[in-house]
C-alpha positions, 0 to 999 in steps of 0.5 A: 436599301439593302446592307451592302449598299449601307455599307457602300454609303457608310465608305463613302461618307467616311472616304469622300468629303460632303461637298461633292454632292452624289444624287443617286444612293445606289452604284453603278456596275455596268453601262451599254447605250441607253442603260446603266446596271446597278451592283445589284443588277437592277436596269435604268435607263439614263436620261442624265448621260452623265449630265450631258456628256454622252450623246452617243451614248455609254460605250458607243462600239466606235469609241470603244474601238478607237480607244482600244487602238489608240491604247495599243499606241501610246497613252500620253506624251504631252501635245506640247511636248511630242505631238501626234497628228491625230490631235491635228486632224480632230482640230482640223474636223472641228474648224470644217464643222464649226459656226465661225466666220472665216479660217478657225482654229482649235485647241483642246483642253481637258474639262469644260471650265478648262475650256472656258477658262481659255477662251477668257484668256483667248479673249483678254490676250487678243484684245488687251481688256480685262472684262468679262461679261455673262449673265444671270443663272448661267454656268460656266463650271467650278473652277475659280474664274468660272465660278465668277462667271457663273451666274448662281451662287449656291451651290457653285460660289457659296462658302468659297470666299471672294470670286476674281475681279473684273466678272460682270453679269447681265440679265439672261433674256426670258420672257417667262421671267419677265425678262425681255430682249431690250430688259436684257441689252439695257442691263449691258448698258447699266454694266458700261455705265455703272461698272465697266467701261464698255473698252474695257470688256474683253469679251461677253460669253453666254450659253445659246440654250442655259443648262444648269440655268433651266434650258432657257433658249437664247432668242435670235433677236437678242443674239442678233443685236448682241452681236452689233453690240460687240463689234460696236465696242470691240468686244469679243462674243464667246458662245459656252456649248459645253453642254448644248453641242454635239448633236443634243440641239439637232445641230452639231452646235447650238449656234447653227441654229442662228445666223449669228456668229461667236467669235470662240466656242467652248466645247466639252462633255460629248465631245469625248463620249466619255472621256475627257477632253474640251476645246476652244474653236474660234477666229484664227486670228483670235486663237493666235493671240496669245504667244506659245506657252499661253496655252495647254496643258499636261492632258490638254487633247490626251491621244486617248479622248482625241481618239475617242472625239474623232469616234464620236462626230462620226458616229453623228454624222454616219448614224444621223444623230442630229435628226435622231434628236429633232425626231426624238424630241418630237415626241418628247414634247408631244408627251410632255404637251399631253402630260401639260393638257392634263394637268395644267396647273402643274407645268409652267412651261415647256423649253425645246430645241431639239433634245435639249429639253426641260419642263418647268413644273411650279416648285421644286418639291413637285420636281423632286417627286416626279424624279423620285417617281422616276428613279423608283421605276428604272428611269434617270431624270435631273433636275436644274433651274433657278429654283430646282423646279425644272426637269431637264432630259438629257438621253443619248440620241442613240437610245432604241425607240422601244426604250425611249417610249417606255422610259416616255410612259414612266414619266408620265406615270410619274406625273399622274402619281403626284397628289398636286393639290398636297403637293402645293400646300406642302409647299406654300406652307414651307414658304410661309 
């Protein structure tokens, strides 16, 4: 680490508090697409997008363009306030494009638990309950309702005290875990019988594909018959695609990958390619619940990140993203079943819906040392999971192929430096 990165640590341990945690040691200077330069000018190519926020990539030239209009405008006025028609018409994009049943409507919001957040209130307002159910390794952001929600509790709930009342969680089904689609519905049972009256529940919200949790994929099964479990109890069923949405599953949501249908949708992160913005999309006569005033916010759906949404799901649609992403994750699996072949006591599993992919390695400390290996080489990986033993891949869908298969040999040489036999002992020892 060179001085001025020494001294770039030093400020920042000396002007920002330890709790907001930072992964990388160096800083970034500058971005385009696929590709972050750091102060020294050194390249990496982001497989992280911000943790999921930029499908599009980093300063996609039709967002720039809608930002650089809309800044010639107006930066603010507060939609509640004085609203502005481009606010009108993103909503009216979303509700044409959404997976809900009937006439939609949508809200805009700042951040991804602001979204959730909503939804909560939404739900409780629309059918007069107070519960909520989620499930096990889900997260649904920071924020204290959101945090109870979340279904781990270090790092998101530990330290911080007594969460809201009224949260329940479930059992994510995972098969791998044990954890079978009936094992799943039996533990919303338990939850009717042993903490909350089934009218009581206001709304049962889950991630169609886990982020933080490991990318864990919903089964149609279970998303099916949950469905019948809430229109049996009146329950409201929220899908969370704040991390699964826009284009990253080969479909602009998760959710139209199932017959299914939610009665809201959280959105956010590459919603705004950058910038910050969020929503909630949902039944009409949902969204209209709560009385005017319920909902908001000062930057609630800024004009600049509207903008910069409605730059966004053209660029999907125009550039083809959704098919670029089941494109692009072909191949990312095909590489990912290569590296499995030949070292087959490393990976666990391999998670896939379109780009929205992660690979289960046995523990956490060999995870690390495949990011390091990475990071080392110019390449950006996170990690995620129960266990922090998952990698997760979260590269625009707009990066040049030429990029994504280098980015694709470093990761593989990333798992062929791995000592594993060391490794495991390394980590059986720290275990006993």
């Amino acid at each position: 680490m060179n001085t001025q990165y020494n001294d770039l640590n030093q400020r920042k341990q000396q002007a920002t508090p330890r709790g907001v945690g930072v992964m990388c040691q160096w800083y970034a200077e500058k971005a385009e697409n696929a590709t972050i330069w750091d102060k020294q000018g050194n390249a990496y190519t982001d497989f992280a997008g911000g943790i999921a926020v930029l499908n599009t990539g980093h300063r996609h030239p039709k967002v720039i363009a809608a930002v650089k209009a809309q800044l010639e405008q107006f930066t603010h006025t507060a939609y509640q306030v004085t609203p502005y028609e481009s606010y009108v018409t993103l909503a009216e994009k979303i509700n044409a494009r959404a997976p809900i049943d009937g006439v939609a409507k949508t809200a805009f919001f700042t951040t991804g638990a602001e979204a959730v957040e909503n939804a909560v209130k939404i739900a409780r307002s629309y059918t007069g309950r107070h519960g909520i159910i989620t499930f096990g390794n889900g997260f649904h952001g920071r924020s204290f309702m959101t945090m109870a929600m979340t279904g781990k509790t270090a790092p998101y709930k530990r330290d911080f005290g007594v969460m809201p009342a009224g949260v329940f969680h479930a059992r994510y089904p995972v098969p791998q875990q044990g954890i079978s689609v009936d094992a799943a519905l039996s533990s919303i049972e338990d939850i009717f019988s042993e903490d909350i009256a089934a009218h009581d529940v206001a709304a049962i919200v889950l991630e169609p594909v886990q982020g933080e949790g490991g990318f864990h994929i919903v089964p149609s099964e279970f998303l099916a018959r949950l469905r019948v479990l809430c229109d049996t109890h009146g329950i409201l069923l929220i899908a969370d695609e704040v991390q699964s949405g826009f284009a990253r599953t080969g479909q602009l949501f998760a959710m139209h990958h199932y017959n299914t249908k939610a009665d809201l949708i959280t959105m956010a992160k590459s919603l705004g390619g950058g910038f910050p913005i969020s929503g909630v999309v949902g039944r009409a006569e949902v969204m209209d619940a709560p009385n005017p005033g319920g909902l908001g916010g000062t930057y609630a759906g800024n004009p600049i990140a509207v903008a910069a949404a409605h730059a966004v799901i053209d660029a999907i649609e125009e550039e083809k993203l959704c098919e670029r992403a089941n494109s692009l994750g072909q191949t990312l699996v095909t590489t990912l079943k290569e590296i499995a072949q030949a070292q087959p006591s490393l990976i666990k599993d391999i998670r896939a819906l379109g780009s929205m992919i992660a690979v289960e390695v046995e523990t956490a400390a060999l995870a690390k040392a495949v990011q390091d290996y990475a990071m080392q080489h110019g390449l950006l990986l996170l990690t995620c999971g129960k266990h922090g033993n998952v990698i997760r891949f979260l590269y625009p869908l707009t990066i040049p192929t030429a990029q994504f298969e280098q980015a694709l040999h470093i990761l593989k040489q990333g798992f062929s430096s791995i000592d594993l036999p060391q490794n495991l002992s390394n980590h059986s020892e720290q275990s006993a």
